[in-house]
C-alpha positions as CSV (number, residue, x, y, z in Angstrom):
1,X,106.7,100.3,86.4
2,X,103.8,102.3,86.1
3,X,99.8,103.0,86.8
4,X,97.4,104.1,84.6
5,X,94.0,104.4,85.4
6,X,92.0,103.0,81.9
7,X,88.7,104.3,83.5
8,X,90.4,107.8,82.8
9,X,91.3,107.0,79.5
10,X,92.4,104.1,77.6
11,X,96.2,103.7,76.8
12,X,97.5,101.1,74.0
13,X,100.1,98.4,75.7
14,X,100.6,96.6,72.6
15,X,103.3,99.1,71.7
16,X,104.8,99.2,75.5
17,X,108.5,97.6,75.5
18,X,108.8,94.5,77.6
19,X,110.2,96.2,80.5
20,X,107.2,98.3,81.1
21,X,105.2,96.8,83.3
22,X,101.6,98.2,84.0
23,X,99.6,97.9,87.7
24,X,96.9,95.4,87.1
25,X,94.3,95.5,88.5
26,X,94.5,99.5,88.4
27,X,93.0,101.9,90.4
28,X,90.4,104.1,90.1
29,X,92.1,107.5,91.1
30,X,90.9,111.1,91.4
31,X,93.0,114.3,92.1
32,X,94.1,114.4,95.5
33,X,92.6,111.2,96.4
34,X,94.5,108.7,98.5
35,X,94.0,106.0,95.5
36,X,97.4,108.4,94.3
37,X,99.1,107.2,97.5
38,X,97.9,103.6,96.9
39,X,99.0,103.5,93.1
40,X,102.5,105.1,93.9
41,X,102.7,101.8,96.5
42,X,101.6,99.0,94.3
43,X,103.9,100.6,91.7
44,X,106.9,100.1,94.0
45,X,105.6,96.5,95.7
46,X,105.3,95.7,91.5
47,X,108.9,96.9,90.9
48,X,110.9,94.8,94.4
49,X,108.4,92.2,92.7
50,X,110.8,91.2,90.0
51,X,113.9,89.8,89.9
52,X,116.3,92.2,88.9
53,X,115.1,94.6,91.5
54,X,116.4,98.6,90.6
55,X,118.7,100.5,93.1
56,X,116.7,103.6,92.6
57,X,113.4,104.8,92.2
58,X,111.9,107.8,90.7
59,X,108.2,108.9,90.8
60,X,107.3,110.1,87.5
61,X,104.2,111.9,86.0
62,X,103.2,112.5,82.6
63,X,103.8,115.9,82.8
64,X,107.8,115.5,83.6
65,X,110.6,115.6,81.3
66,X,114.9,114.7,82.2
67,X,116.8,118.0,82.0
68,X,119.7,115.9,82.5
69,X,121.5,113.0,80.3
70,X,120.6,109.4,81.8
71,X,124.1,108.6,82.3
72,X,124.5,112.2,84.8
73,X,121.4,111.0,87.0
74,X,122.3,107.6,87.1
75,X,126.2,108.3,88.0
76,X,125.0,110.8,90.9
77,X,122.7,108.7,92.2
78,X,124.9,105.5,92.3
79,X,127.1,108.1,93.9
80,X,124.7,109.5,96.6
81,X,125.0,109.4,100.0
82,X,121.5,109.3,100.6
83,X,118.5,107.1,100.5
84,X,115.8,109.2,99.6
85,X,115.1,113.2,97.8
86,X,111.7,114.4,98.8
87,X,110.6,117.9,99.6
88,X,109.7,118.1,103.0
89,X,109.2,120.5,105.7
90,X,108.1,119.9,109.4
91,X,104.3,121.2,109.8
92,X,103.8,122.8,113.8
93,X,101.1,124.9,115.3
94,X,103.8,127.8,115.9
95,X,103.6,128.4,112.0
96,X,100.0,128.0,111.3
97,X,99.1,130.4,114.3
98,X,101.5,133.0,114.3
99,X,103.2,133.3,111.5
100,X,101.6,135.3,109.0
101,X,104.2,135.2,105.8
102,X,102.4,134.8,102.6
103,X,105.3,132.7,102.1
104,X,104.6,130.1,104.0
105,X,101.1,129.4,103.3
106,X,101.3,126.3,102.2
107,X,102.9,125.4,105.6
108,X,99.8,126.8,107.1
109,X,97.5,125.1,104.7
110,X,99.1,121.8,105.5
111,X,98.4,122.3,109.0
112,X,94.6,122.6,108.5
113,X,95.1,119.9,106.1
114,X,96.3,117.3,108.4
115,X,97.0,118.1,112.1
116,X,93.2,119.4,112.6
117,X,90.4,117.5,113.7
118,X,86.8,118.7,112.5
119,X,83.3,117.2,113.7
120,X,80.1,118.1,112.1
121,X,76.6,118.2,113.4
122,X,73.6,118.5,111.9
123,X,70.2,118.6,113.7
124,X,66.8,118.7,111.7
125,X,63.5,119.1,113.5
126,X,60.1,118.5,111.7
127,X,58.8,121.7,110.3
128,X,61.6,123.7,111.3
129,X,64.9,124.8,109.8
130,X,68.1,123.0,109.6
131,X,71.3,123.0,111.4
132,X,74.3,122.6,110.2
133,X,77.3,123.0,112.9
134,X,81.1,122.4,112.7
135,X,84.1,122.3,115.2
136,X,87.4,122.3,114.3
137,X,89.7,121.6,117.2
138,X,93.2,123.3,115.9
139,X,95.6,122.7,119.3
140,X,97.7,119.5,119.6
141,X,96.6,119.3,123.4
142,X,93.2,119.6,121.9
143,X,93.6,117.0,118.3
144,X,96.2,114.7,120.7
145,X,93.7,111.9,121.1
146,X,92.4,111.8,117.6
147,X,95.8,112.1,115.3
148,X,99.1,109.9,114.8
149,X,101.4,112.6,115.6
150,X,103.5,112.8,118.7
151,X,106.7,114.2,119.5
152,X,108.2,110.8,118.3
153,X,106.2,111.6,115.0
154,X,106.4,114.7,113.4
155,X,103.9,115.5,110.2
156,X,105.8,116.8,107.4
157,X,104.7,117.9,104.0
158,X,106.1,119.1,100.3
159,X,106.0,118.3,96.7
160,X,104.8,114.7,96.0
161,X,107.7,114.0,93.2
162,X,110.3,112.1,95.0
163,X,113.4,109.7,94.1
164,X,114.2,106.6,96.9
165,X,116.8,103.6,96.7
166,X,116.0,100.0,97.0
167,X,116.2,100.8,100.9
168,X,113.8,103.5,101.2
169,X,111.3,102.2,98.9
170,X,111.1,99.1,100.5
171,X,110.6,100.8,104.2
172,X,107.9,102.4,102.4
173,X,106.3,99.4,101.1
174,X,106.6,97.5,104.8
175,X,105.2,100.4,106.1
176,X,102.5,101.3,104.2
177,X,101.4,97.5,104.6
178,X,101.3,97.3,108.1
179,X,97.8,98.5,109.9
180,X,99.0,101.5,111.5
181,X,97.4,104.5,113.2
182,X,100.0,107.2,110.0
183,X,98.5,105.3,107.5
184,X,94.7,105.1,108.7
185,X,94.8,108.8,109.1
186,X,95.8,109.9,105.8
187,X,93.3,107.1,104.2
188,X,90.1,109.7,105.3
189,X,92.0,112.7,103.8
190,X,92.7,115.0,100.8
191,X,96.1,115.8,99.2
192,X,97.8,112.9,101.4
193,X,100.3,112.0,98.8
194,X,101.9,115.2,100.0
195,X,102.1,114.7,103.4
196,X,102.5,110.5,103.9
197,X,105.4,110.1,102.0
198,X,107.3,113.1,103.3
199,X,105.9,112.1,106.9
200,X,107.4,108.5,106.7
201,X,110.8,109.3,105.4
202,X,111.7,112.3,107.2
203,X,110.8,110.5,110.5
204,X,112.8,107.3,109.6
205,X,116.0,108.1,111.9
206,X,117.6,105.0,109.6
207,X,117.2,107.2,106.6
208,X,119.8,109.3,105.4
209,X,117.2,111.7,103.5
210,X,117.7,115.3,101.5
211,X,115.3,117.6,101.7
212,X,115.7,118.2,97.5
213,X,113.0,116.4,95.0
214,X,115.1,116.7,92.3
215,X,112.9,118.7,90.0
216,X,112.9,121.9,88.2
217,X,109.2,123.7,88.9
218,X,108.4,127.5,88.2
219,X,106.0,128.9,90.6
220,X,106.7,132.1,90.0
221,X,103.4,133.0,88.0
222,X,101.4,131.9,91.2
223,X,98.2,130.2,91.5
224,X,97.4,126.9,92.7
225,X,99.4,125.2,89.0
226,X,103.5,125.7,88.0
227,X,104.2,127.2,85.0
228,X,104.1,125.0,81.6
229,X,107.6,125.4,80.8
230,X,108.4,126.6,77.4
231,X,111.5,127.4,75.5
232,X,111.9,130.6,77.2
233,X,112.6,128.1,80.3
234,X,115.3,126.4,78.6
235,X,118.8,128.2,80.2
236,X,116.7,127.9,83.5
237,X,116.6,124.3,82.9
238,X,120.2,124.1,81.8
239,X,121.5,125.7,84.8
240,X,119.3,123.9,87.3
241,X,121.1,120.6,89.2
242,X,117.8,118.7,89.2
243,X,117.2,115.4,86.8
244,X,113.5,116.4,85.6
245,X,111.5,119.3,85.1
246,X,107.4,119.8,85.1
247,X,104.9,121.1,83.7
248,X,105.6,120.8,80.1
249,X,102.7,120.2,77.5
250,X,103.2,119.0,74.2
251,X,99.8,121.0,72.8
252,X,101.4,124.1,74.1
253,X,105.0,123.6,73.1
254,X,106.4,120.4,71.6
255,X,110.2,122.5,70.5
256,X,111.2,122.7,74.3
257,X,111.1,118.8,74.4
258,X,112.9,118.3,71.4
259,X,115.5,120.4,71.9
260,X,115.8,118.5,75.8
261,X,115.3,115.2,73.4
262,X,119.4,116.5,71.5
263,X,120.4,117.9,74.3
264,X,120.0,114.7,76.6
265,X,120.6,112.1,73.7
């Protein structure tokens, strides 16, 4: 199953096989939007839709490639002992006050991200200068009334690239389609496809869940973007345990994917 959003650019379906089935009507999405969180939903709700229903699920981008042979991802899964992979670590105030590790600071982004509550003010007087004023209250006693989280609900964040069974994917449809307080929260924010997803699973005490996304991605160049992966990359990929790798770009260099194309043939 997949989304595409045609107002991005169009994308031929005349040539798509007939097991390819596309979101309809598709979303108008934008980078870091919530419409990402939507789309990834109506993808799954699309895919427990049809009859012959898969066992597994795996969220894909354009940008991903298998490092491993379909027949090794599907045997381990089918194998697996869990119901979900998913990145995800447990977001707390102790981390995004006192720790200062450049390490972490993504932990302590995702903090300000989602467990703070802003309020602006602006005040305008005829003839005179404008004011501009916000508060950010940081402190859980302080954000308690206006967030989801609780001790019974932990936030937790990571890398949006996960891969769920039939059981997990369809908690997350049932839960994403209830009107709750998780859900409501995320819908006013940015980058919440890396936070909601991690936030429902890793607090679903019926889930057996790894903290693995089952990916290859090279930060090591820094910056806000992985590395494009190219065939420099390609004994790291051979020696890595995940099922897919990302960033690759076939402008930059097409022989890395087709030597992955012989090797998992």
């Amino acid at each position: 199953m997949c989304h595409h959003d045609f107002s991005k650019c169009d994308l031929s379906v005349d040539t798509l096989s007939e097991n390819v089935l596309l979101v309809r009507p598709h979303l108008e999405t934008e980078w870091a939007g919530f419409a990402l969180v939507e789309a990834t939903v109506q993808a799954l709700r699309l895919m427990y839709d049809v009859p012959e229903a898969p066992d597994w699920v795996v969220l894909l981008s354009g940008a991903d490639y298998p490092i491993k042979t379909a027949k090794q991802i599907l045997d381990e899964l089918s194998s697996s002992s869990y119901d979900a992979y998913i990145q995800h670590e447990q977001i707390t105030y102790e981390t995004y006050k006192y720790d200062v590790s450049p390490s972490i600071l993504w932990q302590k982004n995702s903090y300000q991200r989602y467990c703070t509550k802003s309020f602006s003010f602006h005040y305008s007087k005829k003839d005179s200068a404008h004011l501009n004023l916000e508060i950010r209250l940081e402190h859980p006693l302080l954000t308690k009334p206006f967030l989801p989280f609780s001790k019974k609900l932990a936030c937790f964040s990571g890398s949006q690239w996960f891969c769920v069974n039939r059981k997990a994917a369809k908690y997350i449809i049932d839960f994403h389609s209830q009107k709750n307080a998780l859900t409501s929260h995320y819908n006013n924010l940015k980058y919440a496809d890396e936070s909601y997803f991690q936030t429902i699973l890793a607090n679903a005490s019926h889930l057996k869940v790894q903290n693995d996304r089952r990916r290859y991605i090279d930060w090591s160049a820094g910056g806000t973007h992985p590395k494009t992966l190219l065939m420099e990359d390609l004994p790291n990929l051979l020696l890595s345990s995940a099922h897919f790798a990302r960033k690759f770009d076939i402008d930059i260099d097409s022989n890395i994917l087709d030597e992955l194309d012989t090797i998992t043939s």
